[in-house]
ROKE-823090 format. One record per residue (C-alpha): residue in one letter; x, y, z; residue number from 1. Coordinates in steps of 0.001 Angstrom, whole numbers, plus 524288, in hexadecimal, padded with zeros to 5 digits. Layout:
<recs>
+------+-------+-------+-------+------+
: doro :     u :     v :     w : vovo :
+------+-------+-------+-------+------+
:    a :     X :     Y :     Z :  NUM :
...
+------+-------+-------+-------+------+
</recs>
This chain:
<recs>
+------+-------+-------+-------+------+
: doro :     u :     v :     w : vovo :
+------+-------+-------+-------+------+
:    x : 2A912 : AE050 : F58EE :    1 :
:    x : 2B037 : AEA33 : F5FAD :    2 :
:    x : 2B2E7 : AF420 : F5430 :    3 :
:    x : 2A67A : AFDDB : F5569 :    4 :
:    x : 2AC6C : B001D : F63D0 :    5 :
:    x : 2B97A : B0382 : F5CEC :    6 :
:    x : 2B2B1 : B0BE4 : F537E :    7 :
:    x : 2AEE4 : B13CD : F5F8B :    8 :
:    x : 2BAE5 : B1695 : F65A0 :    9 :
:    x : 2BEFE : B1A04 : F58CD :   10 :
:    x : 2B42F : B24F7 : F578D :   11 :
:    x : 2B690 : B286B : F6618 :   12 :
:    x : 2C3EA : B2D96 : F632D :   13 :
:    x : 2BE81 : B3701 : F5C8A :   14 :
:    x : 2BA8E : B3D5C : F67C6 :   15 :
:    x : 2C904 : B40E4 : F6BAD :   16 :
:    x : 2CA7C : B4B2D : F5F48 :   17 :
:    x : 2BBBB : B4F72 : F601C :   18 :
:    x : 2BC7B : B5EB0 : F6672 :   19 :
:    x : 2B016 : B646B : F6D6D :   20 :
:    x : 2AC61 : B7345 : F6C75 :   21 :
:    x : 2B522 : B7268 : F5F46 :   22 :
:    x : 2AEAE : B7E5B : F5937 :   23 :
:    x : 2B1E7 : B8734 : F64BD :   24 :
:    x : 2BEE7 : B8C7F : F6C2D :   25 :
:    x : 2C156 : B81AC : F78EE :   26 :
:    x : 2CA86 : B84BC : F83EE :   27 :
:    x : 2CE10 : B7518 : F8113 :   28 :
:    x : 2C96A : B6C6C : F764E :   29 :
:    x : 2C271 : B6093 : F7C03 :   30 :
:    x : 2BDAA : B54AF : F74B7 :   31 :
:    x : 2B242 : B4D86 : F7446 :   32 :
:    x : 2B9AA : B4087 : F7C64 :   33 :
:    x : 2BD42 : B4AD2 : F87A1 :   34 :
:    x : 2AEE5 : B5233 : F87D2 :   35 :
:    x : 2A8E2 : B4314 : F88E9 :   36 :
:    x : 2B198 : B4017 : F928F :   37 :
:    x : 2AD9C : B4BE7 : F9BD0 :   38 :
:    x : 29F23 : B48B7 : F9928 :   39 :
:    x : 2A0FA : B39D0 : F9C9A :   40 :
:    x : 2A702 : B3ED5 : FA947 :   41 :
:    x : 29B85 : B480D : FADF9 :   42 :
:    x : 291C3 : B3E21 : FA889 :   43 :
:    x : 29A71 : B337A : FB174 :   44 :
:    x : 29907 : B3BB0 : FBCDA :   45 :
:    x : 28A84 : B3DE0 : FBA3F :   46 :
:    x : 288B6 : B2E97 : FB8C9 :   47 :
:    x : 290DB : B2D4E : FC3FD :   48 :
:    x : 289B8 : B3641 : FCD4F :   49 :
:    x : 27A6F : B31F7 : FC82A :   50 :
:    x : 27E27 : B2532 : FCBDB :   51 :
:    x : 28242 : B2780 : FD831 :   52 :
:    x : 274D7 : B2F80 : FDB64 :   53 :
:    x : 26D17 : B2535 : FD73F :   54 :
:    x : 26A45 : B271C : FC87C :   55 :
:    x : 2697C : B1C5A : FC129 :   56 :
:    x : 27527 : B2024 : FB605 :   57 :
:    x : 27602 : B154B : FA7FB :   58 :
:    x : 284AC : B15BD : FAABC :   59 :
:    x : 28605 : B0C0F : F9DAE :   60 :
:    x : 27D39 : B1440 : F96F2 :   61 :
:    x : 283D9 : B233C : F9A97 :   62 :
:    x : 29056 : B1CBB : F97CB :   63 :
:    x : 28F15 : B1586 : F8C2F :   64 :
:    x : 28AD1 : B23E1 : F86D5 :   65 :
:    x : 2954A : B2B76 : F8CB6 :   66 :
:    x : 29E43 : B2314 : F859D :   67 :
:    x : 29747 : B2367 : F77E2 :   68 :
:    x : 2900E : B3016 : F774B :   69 :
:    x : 29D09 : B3762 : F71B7 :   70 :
:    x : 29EFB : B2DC7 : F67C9 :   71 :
:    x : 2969C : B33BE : F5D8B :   72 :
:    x : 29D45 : B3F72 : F5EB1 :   73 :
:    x : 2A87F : B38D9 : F58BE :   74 :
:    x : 2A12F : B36C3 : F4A6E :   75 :
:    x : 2998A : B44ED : F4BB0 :   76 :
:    x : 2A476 : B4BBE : F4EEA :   77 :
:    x : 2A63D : B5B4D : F5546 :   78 :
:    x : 296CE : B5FD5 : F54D8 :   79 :
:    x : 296C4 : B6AE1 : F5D78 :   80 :
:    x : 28B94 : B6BA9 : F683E :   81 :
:    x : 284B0 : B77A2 : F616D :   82 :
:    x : 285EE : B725F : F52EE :   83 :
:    x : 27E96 : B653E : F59F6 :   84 :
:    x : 27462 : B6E4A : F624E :   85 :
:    x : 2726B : B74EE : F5345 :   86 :
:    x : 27082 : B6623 : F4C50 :   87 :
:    x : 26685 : B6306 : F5708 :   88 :
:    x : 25FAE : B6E2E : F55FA :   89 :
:    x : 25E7F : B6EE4 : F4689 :   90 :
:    x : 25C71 : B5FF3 : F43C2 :   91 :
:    x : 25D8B : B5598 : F510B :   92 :
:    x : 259EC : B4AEC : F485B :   93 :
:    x : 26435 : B4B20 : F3FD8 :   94 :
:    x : 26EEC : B4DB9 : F4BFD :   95 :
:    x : 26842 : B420F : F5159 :   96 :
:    x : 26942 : B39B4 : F4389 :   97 :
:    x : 2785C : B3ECC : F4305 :   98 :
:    x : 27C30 : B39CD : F5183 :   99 :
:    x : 27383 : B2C2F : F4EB3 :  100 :
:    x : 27B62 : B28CB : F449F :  101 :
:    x : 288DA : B2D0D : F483B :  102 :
:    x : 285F9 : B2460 : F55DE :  103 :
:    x : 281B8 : B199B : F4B80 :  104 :
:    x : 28F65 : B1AA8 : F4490 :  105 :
:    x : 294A8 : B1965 : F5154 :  106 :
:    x : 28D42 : B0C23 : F569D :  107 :
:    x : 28CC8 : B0448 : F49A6 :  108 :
:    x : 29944 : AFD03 : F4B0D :  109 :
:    x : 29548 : AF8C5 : F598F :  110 :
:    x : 29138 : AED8D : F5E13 :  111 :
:    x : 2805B : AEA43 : F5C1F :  112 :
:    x : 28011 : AEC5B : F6BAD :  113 :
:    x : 286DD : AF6FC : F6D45 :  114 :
:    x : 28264 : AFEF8 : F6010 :  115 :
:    x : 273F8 : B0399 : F6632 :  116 :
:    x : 27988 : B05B7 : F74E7 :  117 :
:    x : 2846D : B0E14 : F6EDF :  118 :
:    x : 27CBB : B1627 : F6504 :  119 :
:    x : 2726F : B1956 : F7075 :  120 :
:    x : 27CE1 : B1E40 : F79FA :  121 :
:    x : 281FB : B26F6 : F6F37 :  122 :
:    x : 27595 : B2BBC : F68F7 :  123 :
:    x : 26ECB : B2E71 : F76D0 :  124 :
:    x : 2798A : B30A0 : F7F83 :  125 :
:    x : 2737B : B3BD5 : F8556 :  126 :
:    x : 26456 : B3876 : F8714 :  127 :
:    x : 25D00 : B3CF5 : F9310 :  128 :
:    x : 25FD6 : B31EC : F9922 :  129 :
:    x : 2686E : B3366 : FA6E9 :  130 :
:    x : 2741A : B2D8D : FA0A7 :  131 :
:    x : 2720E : B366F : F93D9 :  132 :
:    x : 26DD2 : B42D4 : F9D8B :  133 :
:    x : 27D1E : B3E57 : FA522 :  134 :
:    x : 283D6 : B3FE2 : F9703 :  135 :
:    x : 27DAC : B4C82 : F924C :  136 :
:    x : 28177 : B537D : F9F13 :  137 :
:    x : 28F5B : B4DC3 : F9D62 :  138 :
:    x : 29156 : B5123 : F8F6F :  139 :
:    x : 28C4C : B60B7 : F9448 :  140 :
:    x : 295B6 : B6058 : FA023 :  141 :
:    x : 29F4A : B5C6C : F9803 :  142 :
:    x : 29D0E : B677A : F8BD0 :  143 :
:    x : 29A31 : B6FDD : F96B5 :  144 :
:    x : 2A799 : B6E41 : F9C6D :  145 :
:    x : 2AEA0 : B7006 : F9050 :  146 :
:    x : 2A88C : B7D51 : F8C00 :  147 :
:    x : 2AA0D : B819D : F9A74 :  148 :
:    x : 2B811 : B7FDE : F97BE :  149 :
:    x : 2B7A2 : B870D : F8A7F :  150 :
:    x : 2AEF7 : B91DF : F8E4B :  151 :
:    x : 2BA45 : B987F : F97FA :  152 :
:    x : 2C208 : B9AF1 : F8CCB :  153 :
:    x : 2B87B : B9C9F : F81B9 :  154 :
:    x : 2AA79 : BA096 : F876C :  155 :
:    x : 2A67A : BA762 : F7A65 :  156 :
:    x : 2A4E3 : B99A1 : F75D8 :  157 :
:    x : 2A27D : B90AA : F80EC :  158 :
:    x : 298B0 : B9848 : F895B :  159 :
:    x : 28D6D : B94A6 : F82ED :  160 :
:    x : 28ED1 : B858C : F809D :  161 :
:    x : 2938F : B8682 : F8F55 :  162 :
:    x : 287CB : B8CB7 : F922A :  163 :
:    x : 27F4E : B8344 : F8B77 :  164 :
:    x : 28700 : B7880 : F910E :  165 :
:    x : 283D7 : B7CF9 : F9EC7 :  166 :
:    x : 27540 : B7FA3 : F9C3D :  167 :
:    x : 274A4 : B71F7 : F9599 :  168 :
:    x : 279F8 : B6C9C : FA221 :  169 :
:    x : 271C8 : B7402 : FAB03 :  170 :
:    x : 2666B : B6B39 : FA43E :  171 :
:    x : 26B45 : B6034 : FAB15 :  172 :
:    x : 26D46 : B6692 : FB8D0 :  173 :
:    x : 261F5 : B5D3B : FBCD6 :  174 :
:    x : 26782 : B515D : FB8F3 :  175 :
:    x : 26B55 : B4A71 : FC507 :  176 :
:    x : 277DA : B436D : FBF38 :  177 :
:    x : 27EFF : B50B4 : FBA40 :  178 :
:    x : 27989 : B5849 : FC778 :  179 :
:    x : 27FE1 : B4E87 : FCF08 :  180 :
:    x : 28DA6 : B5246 : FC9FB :  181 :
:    x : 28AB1 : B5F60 : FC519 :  182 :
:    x : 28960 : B63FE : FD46B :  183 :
:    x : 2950F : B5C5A : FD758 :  184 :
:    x : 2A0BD : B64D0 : FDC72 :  185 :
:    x : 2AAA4 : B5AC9 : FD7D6 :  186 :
:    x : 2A5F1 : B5B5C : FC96E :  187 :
:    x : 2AE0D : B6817 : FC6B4 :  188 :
:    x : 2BA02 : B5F98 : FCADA :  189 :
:    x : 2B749 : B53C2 : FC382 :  190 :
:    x : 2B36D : B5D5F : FB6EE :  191 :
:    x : 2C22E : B627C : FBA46 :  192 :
:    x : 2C883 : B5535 : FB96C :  193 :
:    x : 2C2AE : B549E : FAC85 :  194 :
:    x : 2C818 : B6016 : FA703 :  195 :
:    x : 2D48E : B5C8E : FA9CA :  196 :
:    x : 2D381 : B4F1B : FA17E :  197 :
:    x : 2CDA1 : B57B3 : F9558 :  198 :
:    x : 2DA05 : B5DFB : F95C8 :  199 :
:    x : 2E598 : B51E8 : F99BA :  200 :
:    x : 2E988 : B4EE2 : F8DCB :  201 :
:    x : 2EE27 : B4081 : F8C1F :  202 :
:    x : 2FD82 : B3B9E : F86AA :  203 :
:    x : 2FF38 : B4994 : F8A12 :  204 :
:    x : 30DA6 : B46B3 : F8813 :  205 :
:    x : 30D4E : B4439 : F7C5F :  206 :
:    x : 30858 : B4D28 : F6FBC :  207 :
:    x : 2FB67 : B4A40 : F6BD8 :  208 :
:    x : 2F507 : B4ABF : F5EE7 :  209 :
:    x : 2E777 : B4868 : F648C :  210 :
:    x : 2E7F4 : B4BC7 : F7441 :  211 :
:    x : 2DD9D : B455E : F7C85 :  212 :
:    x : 2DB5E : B49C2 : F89A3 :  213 :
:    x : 2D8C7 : B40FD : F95A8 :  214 :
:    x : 2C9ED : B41E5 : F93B1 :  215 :
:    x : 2CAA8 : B3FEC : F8547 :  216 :
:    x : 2D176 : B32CD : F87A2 :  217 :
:    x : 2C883 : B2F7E : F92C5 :  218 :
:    x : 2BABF : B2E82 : F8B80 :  219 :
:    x : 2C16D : B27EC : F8170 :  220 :
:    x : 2C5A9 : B1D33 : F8BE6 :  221 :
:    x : 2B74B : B1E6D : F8E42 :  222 :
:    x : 2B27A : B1B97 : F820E :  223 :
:    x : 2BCA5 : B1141 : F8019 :  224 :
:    x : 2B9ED : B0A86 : F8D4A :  225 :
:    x : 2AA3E : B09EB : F89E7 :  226 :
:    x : 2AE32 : B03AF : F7D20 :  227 :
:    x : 2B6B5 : AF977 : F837D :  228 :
:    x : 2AB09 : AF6DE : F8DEB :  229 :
:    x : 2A290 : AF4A6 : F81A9 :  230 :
:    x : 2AD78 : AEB9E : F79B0 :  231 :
:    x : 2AD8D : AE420 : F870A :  232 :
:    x : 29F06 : AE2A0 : F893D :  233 :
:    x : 29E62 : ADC2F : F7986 :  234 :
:    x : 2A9E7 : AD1D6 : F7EC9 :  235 :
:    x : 29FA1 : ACD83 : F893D :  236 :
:    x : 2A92B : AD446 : F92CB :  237 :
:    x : 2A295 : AD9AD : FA1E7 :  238 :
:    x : 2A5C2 : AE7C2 : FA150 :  239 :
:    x : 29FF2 : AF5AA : FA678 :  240 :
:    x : 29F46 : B0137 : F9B6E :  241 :
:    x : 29ACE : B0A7A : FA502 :  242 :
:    x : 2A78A : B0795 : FADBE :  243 :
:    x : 2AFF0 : B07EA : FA410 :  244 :
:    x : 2AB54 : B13EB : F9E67 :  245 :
:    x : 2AAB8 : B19E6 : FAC20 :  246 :
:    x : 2BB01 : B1684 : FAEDE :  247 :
:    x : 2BE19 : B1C6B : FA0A7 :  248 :
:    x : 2B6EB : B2999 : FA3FF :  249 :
:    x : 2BF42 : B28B7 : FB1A6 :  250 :
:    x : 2CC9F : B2331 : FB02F :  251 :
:    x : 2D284 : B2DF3 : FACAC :  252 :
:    x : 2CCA3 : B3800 : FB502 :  253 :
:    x : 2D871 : B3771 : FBE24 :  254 :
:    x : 2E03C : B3D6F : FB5A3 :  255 :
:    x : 2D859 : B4B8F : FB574 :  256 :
:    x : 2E19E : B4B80 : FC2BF :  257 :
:    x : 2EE5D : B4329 : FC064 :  258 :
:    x : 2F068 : B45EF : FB19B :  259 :
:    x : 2F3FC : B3BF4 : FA6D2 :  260 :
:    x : 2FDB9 : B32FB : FAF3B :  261 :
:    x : 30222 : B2990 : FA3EA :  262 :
:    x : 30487 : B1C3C : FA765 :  263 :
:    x : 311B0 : B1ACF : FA44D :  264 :
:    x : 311E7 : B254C : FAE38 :  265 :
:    x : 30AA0 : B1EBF : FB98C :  266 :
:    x : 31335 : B133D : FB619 :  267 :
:    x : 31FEE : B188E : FB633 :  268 :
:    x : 324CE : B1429 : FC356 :  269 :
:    x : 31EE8 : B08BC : FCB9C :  270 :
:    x : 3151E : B0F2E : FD513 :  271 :
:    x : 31118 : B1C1F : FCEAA :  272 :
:    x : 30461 : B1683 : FC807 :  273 :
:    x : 2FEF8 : B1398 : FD663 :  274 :
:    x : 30359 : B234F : FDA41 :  275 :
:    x : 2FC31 : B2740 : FCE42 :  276 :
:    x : 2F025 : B206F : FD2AA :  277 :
:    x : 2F08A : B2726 : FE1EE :  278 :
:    x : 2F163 : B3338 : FDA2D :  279 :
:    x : 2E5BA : B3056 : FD08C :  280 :
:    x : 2DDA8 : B2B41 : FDDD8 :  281 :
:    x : 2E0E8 : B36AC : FE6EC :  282 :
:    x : 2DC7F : B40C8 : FDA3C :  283 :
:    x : 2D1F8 : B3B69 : FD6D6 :  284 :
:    x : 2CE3E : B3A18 : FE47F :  285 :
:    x : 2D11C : B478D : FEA67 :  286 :
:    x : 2CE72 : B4F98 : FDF86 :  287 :
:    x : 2C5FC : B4B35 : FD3CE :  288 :
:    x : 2BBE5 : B429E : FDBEB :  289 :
:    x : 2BBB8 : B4A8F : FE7E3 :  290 :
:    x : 2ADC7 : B4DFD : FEB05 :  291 :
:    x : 2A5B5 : B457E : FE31B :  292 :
:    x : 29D56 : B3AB7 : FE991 :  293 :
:    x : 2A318 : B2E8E : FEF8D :  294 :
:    x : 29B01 : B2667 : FE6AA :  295 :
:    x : 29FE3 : B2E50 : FDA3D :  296 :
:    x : 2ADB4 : B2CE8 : FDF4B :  297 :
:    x : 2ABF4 : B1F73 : FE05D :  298 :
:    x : 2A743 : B1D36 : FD2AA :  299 :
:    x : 2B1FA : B2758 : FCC44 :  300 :
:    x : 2BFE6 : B24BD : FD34E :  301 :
:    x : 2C1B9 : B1837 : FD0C8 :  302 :
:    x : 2BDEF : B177E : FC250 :  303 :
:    x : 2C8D4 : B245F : FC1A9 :  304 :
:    x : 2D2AD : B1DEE : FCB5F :  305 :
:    x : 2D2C8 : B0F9C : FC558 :  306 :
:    x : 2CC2D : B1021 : FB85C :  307 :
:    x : 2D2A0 : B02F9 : FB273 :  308 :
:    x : 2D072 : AF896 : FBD30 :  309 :
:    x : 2C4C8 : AF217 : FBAAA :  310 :
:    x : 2C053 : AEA99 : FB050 :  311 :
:    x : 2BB46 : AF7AB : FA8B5 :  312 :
:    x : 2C5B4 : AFEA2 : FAC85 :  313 :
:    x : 2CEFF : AF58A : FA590 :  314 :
:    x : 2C6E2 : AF8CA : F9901 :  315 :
:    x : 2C7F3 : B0677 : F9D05 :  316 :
:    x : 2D660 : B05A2 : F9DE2 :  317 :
:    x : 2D5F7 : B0031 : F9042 :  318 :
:    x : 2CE25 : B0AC3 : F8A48 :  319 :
:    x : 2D815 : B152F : F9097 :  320 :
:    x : 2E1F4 : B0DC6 : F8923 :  321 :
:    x : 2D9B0 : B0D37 : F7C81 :  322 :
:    x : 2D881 : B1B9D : F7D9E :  323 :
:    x : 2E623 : B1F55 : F7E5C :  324 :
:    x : 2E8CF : B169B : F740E :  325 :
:    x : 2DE82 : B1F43 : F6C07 :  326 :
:    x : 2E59F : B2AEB : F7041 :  327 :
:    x : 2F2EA : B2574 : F6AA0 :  328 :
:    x : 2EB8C : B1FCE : F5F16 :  329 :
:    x : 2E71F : B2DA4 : F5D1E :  330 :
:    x : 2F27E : B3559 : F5D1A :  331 :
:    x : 2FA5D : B2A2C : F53C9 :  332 :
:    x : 2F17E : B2C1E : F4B11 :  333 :
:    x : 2F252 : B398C : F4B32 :  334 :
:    x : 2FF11 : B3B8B : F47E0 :  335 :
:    x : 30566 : B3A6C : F54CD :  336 :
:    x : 312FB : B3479 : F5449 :  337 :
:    x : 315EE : B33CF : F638B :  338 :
:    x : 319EE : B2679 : F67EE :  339 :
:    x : 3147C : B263D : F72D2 :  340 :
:    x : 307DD : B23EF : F6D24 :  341 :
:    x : 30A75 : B18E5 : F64A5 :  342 :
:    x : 3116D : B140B : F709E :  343 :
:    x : 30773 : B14F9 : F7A6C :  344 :
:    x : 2FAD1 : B0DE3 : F71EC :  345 :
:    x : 303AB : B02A1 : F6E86 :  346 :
:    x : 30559 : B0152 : F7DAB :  347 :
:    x : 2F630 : B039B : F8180 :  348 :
:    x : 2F2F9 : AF968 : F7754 :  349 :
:    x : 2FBDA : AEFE5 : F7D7E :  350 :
:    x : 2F73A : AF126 : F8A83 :  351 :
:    x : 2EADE : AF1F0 : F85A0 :  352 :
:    x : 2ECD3 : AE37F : F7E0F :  353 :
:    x : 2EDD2 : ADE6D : F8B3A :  354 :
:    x : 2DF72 : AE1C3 : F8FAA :  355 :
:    x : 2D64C : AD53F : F9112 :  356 :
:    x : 2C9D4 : ADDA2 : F8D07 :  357 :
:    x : 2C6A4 : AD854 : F7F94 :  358 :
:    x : 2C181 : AE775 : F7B85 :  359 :
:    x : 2CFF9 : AEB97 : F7EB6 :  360 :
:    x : 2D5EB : AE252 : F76A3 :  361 :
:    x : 2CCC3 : AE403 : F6A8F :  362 :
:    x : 2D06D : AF326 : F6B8A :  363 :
:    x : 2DE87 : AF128 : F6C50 :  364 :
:    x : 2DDED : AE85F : F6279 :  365 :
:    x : 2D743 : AF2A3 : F5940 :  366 :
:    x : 2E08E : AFDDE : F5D02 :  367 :
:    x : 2EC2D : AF50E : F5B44 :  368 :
:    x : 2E7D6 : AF012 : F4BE3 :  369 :
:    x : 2E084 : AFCDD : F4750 :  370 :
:    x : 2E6B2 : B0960 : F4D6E :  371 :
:    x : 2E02A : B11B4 : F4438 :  372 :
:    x : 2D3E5 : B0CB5 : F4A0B :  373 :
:    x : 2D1C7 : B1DDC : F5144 :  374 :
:    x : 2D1D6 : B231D : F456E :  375 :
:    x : 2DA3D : B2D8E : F49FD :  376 :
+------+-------+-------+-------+------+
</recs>
């Protein structure tokens, strides 16, 4: 029942070795998991901020295709923007006939009532709908941010695509949701925090074989949370998608501000864990949220500040584990010898054995009997 879901997370991991602007010099190599985790944030934030103004936002709708729009890119692998524009240009019917059926690859193991909701979301994940309008403007920010970054050191190359990204941007000055945050002057200093978690690299004591970075590991936790919601809604079970992916896109935001703070760390003498979480509060509070709207503070801090205590956010919890299970997984399989990593899945699974959500224990149960099951 719950294998096509499995099949998915399998593909997703993909996007963890998958490099954008691959066929050009980068200041920093960033992959597709960390470019769809800075678009889910602006398009967040856009949500966020329409909703609050009184536009009427889909939330399960601009969700559901935040989470699945990058999946296809797992199966069609590094097509560059231009080489895509070019396709479009020379034959759109055939681009359209490629993406169709890659998308139907995808969906055929899922269940009947999730195969046409899924395959919609991927195929039209950026109509002119509000919700689609929300994720095209994300997906330039987030493009738009990376060749920013690139173009100080290499300009020969990056000037015109950042040029084009800009002027493709401009097109949507008009649209109320991106105005709304676009004339914001805390953006630059949430755009700032995310920067920083492209570049904190996780188990960063420890030699990696395949590094992930903070962001990396957070739309995965995305992805995995959204899968759990799903595995819970077949089991009958009362749960919110939308919430759950909101505290995966946020839980980990913090950290932009703290760094990585392990928990064997926090937990290393009786009391520190609570000091940890005045620090995270204070932060958050005085520096990243600072300025923005009462109402958007309200709806941000405590998804960032206490991601894992409600009913989602104990699935939430679970998919963080799930993920850094992956990440061992991952470097196992390639090669890595370090104990540590061995060490630390067998202890995730076991706490996560202990969960009463029947998706949690279906998962474990599949990474504890096929390991091989990533493909990496």
């Amino acid at each position: 029942m719950f294998q096509g879901y499995v099949k998915l997370l399998e593909l997703a991991t993909n996007l963890f070795t998958m490099y954008r602007w691959n066929n050009t010099p980068t200041l920093l190599r960033t992959n597709e998991a960390e470019n769809a985790f800075i678009s889910a944030q602006y398009c967040l934030l856009m949500s966020e901020m329409a909703g609050l103004n009184g536009f009427h936002i889909d939330d399960k709708k601009l969700f559901q295709r935040l989470v699945l729009k990058e999946i296809p890119k797992c199966l069609l692998s590094d097509i560059s923007v231009d080489t895509k524009v070019l396709i479009k240009s020379l034959s759109p019917d055939k681009w359209n006939d490629v993406f169709s059926r890659t998308v139907e690859e995808i969906v055929q193991y899922l269940p009947d009532d999730r195969h046409d909701p899924f395959y919609l979301s991927m195929v039209h994940s950026k109509d002119d709908t509000i919700e689609g309008k929300i994720i095209q403007t994300g997906d330039l920010l987030s493009a738009k941010l990376e060749a920013g970054l690139h173009a100080r050191y290499f300009p020969d190359f990056f000037n015109r695509p950042l040029k084009d990204l800009e002027q493709r941007i401009e097109s949507f000055r008009d649209f109320e949701p991106y105005r709304l945050i676009a004339d914001a002057e805390w953006l630059e200093r949430y755009t700032n925090a995310l920067i920083v978690l492209l570049r904190a690299v996780r188990w960063n004591r420890l030699n990696r074989n395949v590094p992930t970075t903070v962001a990396a590991h957070s739309f995965y936790v995305t992805i995995t949370a959204y899968i759990l919601s799903c595995m819970e809604e077949e089991n009958g079970k009362v749960i919110n998608p939308v919430e759950s992916v909101k505290l995966a896109l946020l839980h980990d935001i913090p950290e932009s501000m703290t760094g990585d703070i392990i928990t064997p760390t926090k937990k290393k003498v009786p009391g520190f864990e609570e000091v940890i979480a005045q620090v995270e509060e204070r932060m958050v509070t005085e520096n990243l949220l600072a300025g923005m709207p009462d109402r958007l503070i309200k709806e941000l801090k405590y998804r960032m500040l206490d991601p894992f205590e409600s009913h989602e956010g104990k699935l939430v919890w679970a998919a963080d584990q799930f993920a850094a299970t992956v990440e061992c997984l991952m470097e196992i399989r390639s090669g890595n010898t370090q104990y540590a990593f061995r060490d630390a899945m067998n202890r995730m699974l076991d706490d996560l054995s202990k969960s009463d959500l029947e998706s949690v224990q279906f998962l474990t149960q599949t990474f504890r009997w096929s390991l091989d099951w990533t493909g990496r």
